[in-house]
N, C-alpha and C positions, 0 to 999 in steps of 0.2 A: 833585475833590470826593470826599470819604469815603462809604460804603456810605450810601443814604438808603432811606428807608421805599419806595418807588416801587421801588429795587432787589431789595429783597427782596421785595414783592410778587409782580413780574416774574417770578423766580428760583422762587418757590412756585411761581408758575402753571405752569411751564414744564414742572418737574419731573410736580407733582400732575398736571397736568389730561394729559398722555401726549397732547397732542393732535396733535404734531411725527409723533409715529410714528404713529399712527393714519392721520392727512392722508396719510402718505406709503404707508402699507399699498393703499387709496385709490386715490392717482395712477397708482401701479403697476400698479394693476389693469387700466386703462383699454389696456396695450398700448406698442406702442411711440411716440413721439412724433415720431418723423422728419418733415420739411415735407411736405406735402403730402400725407399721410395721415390717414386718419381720426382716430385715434390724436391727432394735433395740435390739431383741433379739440376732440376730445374734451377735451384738456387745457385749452385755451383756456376751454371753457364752463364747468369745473370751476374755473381760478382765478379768473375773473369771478364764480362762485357764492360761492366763497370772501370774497373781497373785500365782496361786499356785503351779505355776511350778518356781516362785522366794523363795517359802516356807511360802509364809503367807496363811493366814486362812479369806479366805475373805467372806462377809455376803452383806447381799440382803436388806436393808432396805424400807419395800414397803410401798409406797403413790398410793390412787384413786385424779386422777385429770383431770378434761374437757381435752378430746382428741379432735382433729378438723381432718376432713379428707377432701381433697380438689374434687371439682367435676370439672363442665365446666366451662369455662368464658367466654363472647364474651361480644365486645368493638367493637362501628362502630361509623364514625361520619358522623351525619343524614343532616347538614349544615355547612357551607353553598356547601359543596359537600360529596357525599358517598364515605366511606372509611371504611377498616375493619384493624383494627390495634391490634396487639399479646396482649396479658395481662393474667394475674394469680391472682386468688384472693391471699390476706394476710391474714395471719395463722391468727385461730380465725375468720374472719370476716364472717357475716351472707349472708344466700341466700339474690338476690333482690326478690321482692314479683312476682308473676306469670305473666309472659310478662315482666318483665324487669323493667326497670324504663329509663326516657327520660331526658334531664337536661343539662342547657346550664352552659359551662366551665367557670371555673374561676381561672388566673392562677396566685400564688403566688410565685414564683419563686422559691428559697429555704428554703422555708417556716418557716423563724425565726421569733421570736416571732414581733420584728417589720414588718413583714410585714403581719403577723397576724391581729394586730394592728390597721394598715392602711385601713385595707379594711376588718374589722368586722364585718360593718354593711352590705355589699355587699355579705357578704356567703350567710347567711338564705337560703336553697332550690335551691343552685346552686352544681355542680359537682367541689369540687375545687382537683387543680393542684399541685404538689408541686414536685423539685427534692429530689431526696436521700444525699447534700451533704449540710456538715454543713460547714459552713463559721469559722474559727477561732473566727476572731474580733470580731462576730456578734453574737457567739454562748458560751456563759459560765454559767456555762459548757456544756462541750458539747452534754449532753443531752439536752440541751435548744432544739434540734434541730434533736435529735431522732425521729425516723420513729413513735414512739408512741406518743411522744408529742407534733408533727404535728396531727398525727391523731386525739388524745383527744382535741387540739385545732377546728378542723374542726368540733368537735361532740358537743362541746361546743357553738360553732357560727352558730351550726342550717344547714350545710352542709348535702345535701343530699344524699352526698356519698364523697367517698376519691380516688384519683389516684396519685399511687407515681411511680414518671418517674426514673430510674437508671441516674445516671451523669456521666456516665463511656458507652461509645462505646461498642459496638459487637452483639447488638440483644440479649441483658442479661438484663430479666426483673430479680429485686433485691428482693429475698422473704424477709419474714419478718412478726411480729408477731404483732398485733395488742393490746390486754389486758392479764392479768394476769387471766389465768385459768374460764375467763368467755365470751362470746357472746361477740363480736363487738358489735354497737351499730347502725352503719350504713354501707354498703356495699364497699369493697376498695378491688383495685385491683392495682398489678404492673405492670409499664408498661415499655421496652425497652428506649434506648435515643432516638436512632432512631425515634422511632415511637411520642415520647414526641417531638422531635424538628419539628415535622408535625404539631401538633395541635398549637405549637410555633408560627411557619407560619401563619397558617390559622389565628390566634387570633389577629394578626399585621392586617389584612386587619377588620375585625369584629368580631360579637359574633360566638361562634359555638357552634353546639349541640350535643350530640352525646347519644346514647342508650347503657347502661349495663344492662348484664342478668349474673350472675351467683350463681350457686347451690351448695353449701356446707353441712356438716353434722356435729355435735358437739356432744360427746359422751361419756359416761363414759369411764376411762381405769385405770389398774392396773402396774404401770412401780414398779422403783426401784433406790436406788440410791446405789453405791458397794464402800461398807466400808473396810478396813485392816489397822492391825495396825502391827508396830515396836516396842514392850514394848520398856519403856525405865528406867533407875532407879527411877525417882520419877513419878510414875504413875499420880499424881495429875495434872501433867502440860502435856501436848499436844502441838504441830507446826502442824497446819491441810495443808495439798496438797492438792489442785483439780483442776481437771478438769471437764468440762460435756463431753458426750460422746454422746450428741444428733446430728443430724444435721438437716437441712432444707429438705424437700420432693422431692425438685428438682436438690439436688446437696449431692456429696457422701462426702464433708465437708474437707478436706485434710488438709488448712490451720485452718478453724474453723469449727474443732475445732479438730481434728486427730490430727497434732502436740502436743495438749495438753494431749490428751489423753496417744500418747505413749513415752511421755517425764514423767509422773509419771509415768506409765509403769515401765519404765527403772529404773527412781527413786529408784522405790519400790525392783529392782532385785538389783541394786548395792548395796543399802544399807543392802539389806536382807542375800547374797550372802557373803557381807566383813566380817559377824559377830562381827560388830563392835557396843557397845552398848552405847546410848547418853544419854543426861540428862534424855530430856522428850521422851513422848514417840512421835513416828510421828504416824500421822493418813492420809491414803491415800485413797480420798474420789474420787470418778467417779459420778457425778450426773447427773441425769437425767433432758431433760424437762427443758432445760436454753433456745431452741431458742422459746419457750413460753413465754418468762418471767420471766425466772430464777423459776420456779416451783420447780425442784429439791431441789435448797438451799434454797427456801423460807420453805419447807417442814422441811426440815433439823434443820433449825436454831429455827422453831418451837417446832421439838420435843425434842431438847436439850436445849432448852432455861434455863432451871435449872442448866446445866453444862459449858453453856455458859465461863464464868469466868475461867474454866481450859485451855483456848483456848488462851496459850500467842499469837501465829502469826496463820493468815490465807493465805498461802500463794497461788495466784489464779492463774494459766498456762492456757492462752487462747489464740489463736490465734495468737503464737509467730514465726510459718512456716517463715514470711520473714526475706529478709537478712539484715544483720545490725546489730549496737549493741544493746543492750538492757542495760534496765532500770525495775525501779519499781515504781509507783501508789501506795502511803501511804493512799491516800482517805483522805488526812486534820487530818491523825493521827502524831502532830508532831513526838511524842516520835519513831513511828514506824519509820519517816524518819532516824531519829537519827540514828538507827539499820543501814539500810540499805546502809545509807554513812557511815557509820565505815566498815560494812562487804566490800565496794566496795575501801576503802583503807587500810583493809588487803592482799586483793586478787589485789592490783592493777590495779584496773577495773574503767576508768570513770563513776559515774554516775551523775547522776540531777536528783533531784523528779520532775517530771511534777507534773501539776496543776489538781486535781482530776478529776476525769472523771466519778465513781459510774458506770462504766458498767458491764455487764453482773453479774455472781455469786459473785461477791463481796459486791453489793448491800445489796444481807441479812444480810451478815456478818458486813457490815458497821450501817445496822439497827439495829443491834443485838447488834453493843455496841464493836466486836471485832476487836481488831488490825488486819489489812488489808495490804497485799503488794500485786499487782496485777501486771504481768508481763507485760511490755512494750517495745514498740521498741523505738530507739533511734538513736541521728544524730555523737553520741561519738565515739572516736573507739574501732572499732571490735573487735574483738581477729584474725579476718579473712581477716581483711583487707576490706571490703566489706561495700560500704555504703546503708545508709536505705534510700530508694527514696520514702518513703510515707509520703505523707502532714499531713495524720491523720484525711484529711476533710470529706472520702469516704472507702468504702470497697472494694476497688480493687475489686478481684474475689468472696469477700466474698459476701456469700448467694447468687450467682448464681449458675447455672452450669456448668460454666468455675473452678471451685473451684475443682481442681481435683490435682492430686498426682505429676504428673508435675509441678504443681505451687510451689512444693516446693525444698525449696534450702536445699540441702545434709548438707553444712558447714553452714548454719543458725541454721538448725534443733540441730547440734551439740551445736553450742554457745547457745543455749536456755539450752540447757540440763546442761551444763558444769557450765553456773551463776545458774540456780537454784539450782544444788548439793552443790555449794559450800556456799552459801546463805543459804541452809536446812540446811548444816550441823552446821553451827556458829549457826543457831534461836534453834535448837534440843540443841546444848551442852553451850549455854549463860549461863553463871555464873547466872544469876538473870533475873527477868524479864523483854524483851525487851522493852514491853510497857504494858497499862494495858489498860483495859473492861471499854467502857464508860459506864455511865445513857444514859436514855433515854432524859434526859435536855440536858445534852452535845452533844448528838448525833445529836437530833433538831437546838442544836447551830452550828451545822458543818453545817449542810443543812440549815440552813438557811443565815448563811458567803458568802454559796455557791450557792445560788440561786437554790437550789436542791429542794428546798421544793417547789417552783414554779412548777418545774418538773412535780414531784409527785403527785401536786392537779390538773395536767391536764393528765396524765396517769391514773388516779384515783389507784395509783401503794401502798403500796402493797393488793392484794386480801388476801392473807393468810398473817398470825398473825406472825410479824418477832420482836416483840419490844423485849429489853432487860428484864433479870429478875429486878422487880423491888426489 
């Protein structure tokens, strides 16, 4: 369908009213968002404020899931000279045993699966090394080279522990979550570039050794994920929206995942506020417990696994803060690409589907069998003129503590908002269905196209039960 008065509308509001960046000035403020912290609830009250001050009726959908609470960590290297160098354990991961544990490095560069490979036999009972960035060429998808499936490779090759170095400058150890709602398996901790290009060093002239000691806690908790819907005329069909609304312990999340957060936010007020009524209904989903592992949707997709099938699009908003244009992540759903270049040449918008990626909260949804577009950035242009300077190899400020409300761009935050509105509004009012619900055969035949199911058997990914109805 061509530009309509209701697009433009939107598109005024979105820009005019600054409410996108305001909301998120806002959220930030509240702390960090990690489970089980104040900080969570905080958020929790504040999107339920939100939501009902747009006039929807929003509900509390509660899961118990392994909380982790972080304690001390100390890293020294005991050879071939003493040194004490910054680190933080990864979410989930276990205390070392009483004194620490001792353990000579072994350093794998960017730990893709070739060079896993390479030197398999050389982990057994060594400390291995690995940075935080994934190589393009070397990495498909790009989970091949996920902080997880680094790690499950290290725990698989007999690794007596894990250190992930950031690839990115400033004294910013990179958090990051190790399993799916259970216990690490061996001890890991992040560690600075800085401090990773020391043991670099040191490793050029010999062996080195060095001593980790740290104490963590793993615990039951009670979160929630915050549902609201937009009836729509045929109740039967649904366009689900989400975001998660967690963030890391050491950082208040701004880009990831607060842009996404108060980009359905708004969502939710414009469409609520225009009294405009669409096919299906929208469903505006806030989940919880994604920088775990996607806990939140893996809960989700669990307990509607029956309803599954009503769920023509899952549209996923994460992490879209920087500048540049955007795009969308079909996840290897042709038909769903289909949708998404039709809607980008009615709205005259370049797009390209990138080549799947299965990150964050789309994951369950893609396990589940549902159509998937997951927001991405992009090298096309703008609406703002403004190019996207990220390789896609690394997280920039993501999941440090540089990840703050300054890192984000006013007219980025806008263009996220302005294609998702207009993108919700064609998948809500499509004549028919955009795409449809895989089996669980067909889903396995995607992951498997896509070297995902590799992935998966070294994440040991999913903990909780995401498959489709059969």
């Amino acid at each position: 369908m061509p530009i309509t008065e209701l697009d433009q509308r939107l598109t005024g509001q979105i820009v005019l009213s600054n409410r996108t960046y305001e909301r998120l000035r806002a959220l930030t403020a509240l702390g960090t968002r990690f489970p089980g912290t104040p900080g969570e609830r905080a958020a929790q009250r504040f999107i339920l404020d939100e939501l009902r001050a747009a006039g929807l009726d929003p509900t509390i959908e509660e899961f118990e899931h392994l909380a982790w609470e972080r304690g001390s960590a100390s890293l020294s290297v005991t050879a071939p000279v003493t040194r004490k160098l910054l680190c933080i354990s990864l979410a989930g991961a276990p205390s070392t045993p009483a004194g620490g544990i001792d353990g000579e490095i072994l350093y794998l560069g960017n730990g893709t699966p070739a060079e896993f490979d390479r030197h398999k036999d050389a982990i057994r009972d060594r400390i291995v090394l690995v940075t935080s960035l994934a190589p393009r060429q070397e990495c498909s998808p790009p989970r091949q080279c996920h902080r997880r499936t680094k790690y499950g490779r290290a725990v698989q090759y007999g690794a007596k522990a894990f250190l992930f170095m950031n690839s990115q400058p400033g004294m910013l150890p990179q958090a990051g979550s190790t399993r799916q709602n259970r216990e690490g398996e061996i001890p890991a901790v992040t560690i600075p570039f800085e401090d990773g290009e020391v043991l670099k060093s040191l490793l050029k002239a010999g062996p080195v050794s060095v001593h980790l000691e740290a104490t963590n806690r793993n615990y039951p908790h009670t979160t929630g994920n915050i549902v609201a819907e937009l009836p729509g005329t045929d109740p039967d069909h649904v366009v689900l929206v989400g975001a998660h609304y967690d963030s890391h312990d050491n950082a208040v999340g701004a880009i990831d995942n607060g842009t996404g957060v108060v980009t359905v936010l708004e969502l939710a007020r414009l469409l609520s506020e225009s009294g405009v009524r669409l096919r299906r209904t929208i469903r505006f989903v806030l989940f919880a417990v994604e920088e775990m592992a996607s806990v939140g949707s893996s809960f989700y997709v669990n307990r509607h696994r029956d309803h599954l099938d009503q769920i023509d699009l899952f549209m996923n908003i994460d992490g879209i803060g920087q500048q540049g244009a955007k795009t969308f992540d079909t996840q290897g759903f042709d038909d769903a690409a289909d949708f998404i270049l039709d809607v980008a040449k009615d709205i005259d918008y370049e797009m390209t589907i990138p080549n799947p990626a299965f990150s964050g909260d789309s994951l369950a949804f893609v396990m589940g069998g549902v159509p998937t577009a997951a927001m991405k950035g992009s090298k096309l242009r703008s609406l703002f003129g403004h190019q996207n300077l990220s390789t896609g190899e690394d997280r920039g400020w993501g999941h440090t503590s540089a990840d703050t409300f300054d890192k984000v761009e006013q007219h980025a935050l806008h263009e996220a908002a302005i294609i998702a509105a207009l993108t919700l509004i064609r998948a809500a009012d499509h004549p028919t269905r955009m795409a449809r619900t895989r089996t669980k055969a067909e889903v396995d035949a995607i992951l498997r196209e896509t070297g995902m199911d590799t992935v998966l058997s070294f994440m040991q990914w999913p903990s909780i039960d995401v498959r489709p109805k059969e």
